[in-house]
C-alpha positions in Angstrom: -66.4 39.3 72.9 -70.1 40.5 71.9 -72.2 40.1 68.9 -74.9 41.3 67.2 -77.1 38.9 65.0 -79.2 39.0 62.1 -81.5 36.0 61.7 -82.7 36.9 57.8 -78.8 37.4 56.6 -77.2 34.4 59.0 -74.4 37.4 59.9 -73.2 37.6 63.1 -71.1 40.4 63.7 -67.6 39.4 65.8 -66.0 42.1 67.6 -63.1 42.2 69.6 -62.9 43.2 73.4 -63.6 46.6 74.2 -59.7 47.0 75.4 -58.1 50.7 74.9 -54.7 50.3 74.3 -51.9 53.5 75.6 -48.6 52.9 73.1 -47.3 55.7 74.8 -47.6 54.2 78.4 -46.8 50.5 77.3 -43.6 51.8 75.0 -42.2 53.7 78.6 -43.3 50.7 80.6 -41.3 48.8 78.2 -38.2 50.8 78.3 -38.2 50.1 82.4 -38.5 46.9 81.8 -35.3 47.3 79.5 -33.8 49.2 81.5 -34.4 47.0 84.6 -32.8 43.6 82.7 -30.0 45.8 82.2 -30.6 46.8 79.0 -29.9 50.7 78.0 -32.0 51.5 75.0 -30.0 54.8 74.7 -26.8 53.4 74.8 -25.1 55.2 71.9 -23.2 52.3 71.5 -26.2 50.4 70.4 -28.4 52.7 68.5 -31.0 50.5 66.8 -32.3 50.2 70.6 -33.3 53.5 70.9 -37.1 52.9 68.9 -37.2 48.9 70.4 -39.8 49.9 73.4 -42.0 51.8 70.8 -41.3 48.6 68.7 -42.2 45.8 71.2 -45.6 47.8 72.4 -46.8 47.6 68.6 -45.9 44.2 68.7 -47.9 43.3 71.3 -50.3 45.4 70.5 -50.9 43.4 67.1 -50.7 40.0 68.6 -53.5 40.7 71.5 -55.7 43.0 68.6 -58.3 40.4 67.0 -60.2 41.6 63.7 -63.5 42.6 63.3 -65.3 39.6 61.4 -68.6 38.6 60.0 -69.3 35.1 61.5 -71.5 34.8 58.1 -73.6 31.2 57.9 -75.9 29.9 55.1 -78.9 27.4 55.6 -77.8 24.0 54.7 -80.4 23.3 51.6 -78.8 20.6 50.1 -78.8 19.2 54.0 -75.4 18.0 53.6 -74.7 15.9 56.7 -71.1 14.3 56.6 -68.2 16.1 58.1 -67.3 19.2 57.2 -63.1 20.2 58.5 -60.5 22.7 57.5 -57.2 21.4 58.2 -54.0 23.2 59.4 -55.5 26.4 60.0 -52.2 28.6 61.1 -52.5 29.7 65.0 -50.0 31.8 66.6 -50.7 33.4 70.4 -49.6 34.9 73.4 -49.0 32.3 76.4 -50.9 34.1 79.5 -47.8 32.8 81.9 -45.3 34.5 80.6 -46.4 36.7 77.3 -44.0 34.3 75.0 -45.2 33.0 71.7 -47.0 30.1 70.9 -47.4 28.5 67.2 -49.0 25.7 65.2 -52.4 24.5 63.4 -55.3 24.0 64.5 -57.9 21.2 62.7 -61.5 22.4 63.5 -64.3 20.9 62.3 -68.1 20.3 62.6 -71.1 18.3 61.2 -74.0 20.6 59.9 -77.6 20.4 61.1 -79.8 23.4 59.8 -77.1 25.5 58.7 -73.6 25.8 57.3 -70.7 27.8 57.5 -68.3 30.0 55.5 -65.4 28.2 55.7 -62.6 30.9 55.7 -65.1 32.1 59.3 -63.1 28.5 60.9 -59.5 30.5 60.5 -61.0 33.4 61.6 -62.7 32.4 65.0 -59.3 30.5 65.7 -57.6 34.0 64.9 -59.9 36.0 66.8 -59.7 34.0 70.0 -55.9 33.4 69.4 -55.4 37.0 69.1 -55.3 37.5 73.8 -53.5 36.2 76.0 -54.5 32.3 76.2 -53.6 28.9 77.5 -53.9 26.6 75.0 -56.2 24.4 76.4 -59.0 27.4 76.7 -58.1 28.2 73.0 -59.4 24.9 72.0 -62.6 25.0 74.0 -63.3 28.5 73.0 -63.3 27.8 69.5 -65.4 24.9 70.3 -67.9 26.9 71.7 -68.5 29.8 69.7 -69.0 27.5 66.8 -71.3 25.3 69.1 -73.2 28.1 70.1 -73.5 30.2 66.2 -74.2 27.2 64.2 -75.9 24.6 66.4 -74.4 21.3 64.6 -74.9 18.1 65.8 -71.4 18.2 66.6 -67.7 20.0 66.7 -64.7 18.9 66.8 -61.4 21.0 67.6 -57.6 19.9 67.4 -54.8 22.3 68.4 -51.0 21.4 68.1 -48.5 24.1 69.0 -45.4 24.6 70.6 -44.8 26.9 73.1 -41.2 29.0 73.3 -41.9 29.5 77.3 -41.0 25.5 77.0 -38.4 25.3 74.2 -36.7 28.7 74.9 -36.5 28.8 78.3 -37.6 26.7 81.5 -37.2 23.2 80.3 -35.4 23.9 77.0 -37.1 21.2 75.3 -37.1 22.2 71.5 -39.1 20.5 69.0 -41.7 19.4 71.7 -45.4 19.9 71.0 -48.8 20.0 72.7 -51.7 18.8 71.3 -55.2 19.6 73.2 -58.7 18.8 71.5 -62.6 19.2 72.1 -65.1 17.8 71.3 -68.8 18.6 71.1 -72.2 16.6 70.4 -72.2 13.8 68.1 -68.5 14.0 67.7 -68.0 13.4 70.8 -70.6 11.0 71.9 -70.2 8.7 68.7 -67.7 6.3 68.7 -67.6 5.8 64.9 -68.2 10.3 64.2 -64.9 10.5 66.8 -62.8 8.0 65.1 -63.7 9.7 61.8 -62.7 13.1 63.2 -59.5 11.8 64.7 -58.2 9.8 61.5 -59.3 12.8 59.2 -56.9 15.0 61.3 -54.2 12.0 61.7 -54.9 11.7 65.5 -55.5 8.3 65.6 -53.8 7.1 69.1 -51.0 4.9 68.0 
């Protein structure tokens, strides 16, 4: 990920990583992969397979493409200091074990020191970093720290609750089951009474 800043405008420009993607190569390599699980995509008896390598390469290829975004912030002048969090933000990735889906919400949210925040930019650094091949637990602390690091709060706060289909589809077969991971940053963190405000506001409350 790399950036380029403008101090007078508070735009940081968000780009993705400098990947090049082949279709062509990826749709063949997933043909042999196909073909190796013993699945003939030309099998005349099952014709719809023919286009599913071209298919699953563009699949992939949208899941692991982030967006372009403006990471756009505004100087906090009515220096509004209480808690600022989106809820349920939608999150879907790419586990990094096994390239299977992983879904759910993530609950990010920070308290403001000099400046503030667009708020549709929370769902969009959780997409951007989403949008790779991830564990979920460096998901979490990624998001963390890009907001850390572009907006300088006094503290962040990030909750991520997903389930994983390399868990409930295969391996352990456990569906329904869910992960939660979180991370905390500054105040947040280092505040007992900022923490428990965090945790009840996102229903976290240990029970």
């Amino acid at each position: 990920m790399s950036a380029s800043v403008s101090s007078i405008t508070g735009r940081t420009r968000v780009h993705p990583p400098g990947t090049v993607r082949d279709l062509d190569a990826a749709a063949e390599a997933a043909g042999a992969m196909m073909r190796a699980l013993g699945i003939d995509p030309d099998d005349p008896a099952t014709p719809d397979l023919a286009l599913t390598p071209r298919r699953l390469a563009a699949a992939y290829a949208e899941l692991l493409t982030p967006d372009e975004f403006d990471m756009t912030t505004f100087e906090n002048a009515q220096e509004y200091d209480e808690m600022v969090l989106v809820r349920d933000i939608p999150m879907q990735s790419v586990c990094e074990h096994h390239l299977l889906p992983f879904v759910g919400r993530a609950h990010v949210a920070y308290l403001p020191a000099e400046r503030i925040v667009g708020l549709s930019k929370l769902a969009r650094v959780v997409a951007h970093f989403a949008s790779r091949p991830q564990t979920q637990e460096r998901l979490t602390t990624q998001i963390a720290s890009h907001l850390d690091e572009h907006l300088r709060p006094r503290g962040v706060g990030v909750v991520i609750e997903a389930e994983h289909t390399c868990m409930t589809l295969r391996g352990a077969r456990a569906p329904g089951s869910s992960t939660t991971t979180s991370s905390l940053r500054g105040v947040i963190k280092e505040s007992p009474a900022s923490r428990a405000e965090f945790l009840a506001l996102v229903g976290r409350v240990s029970r």
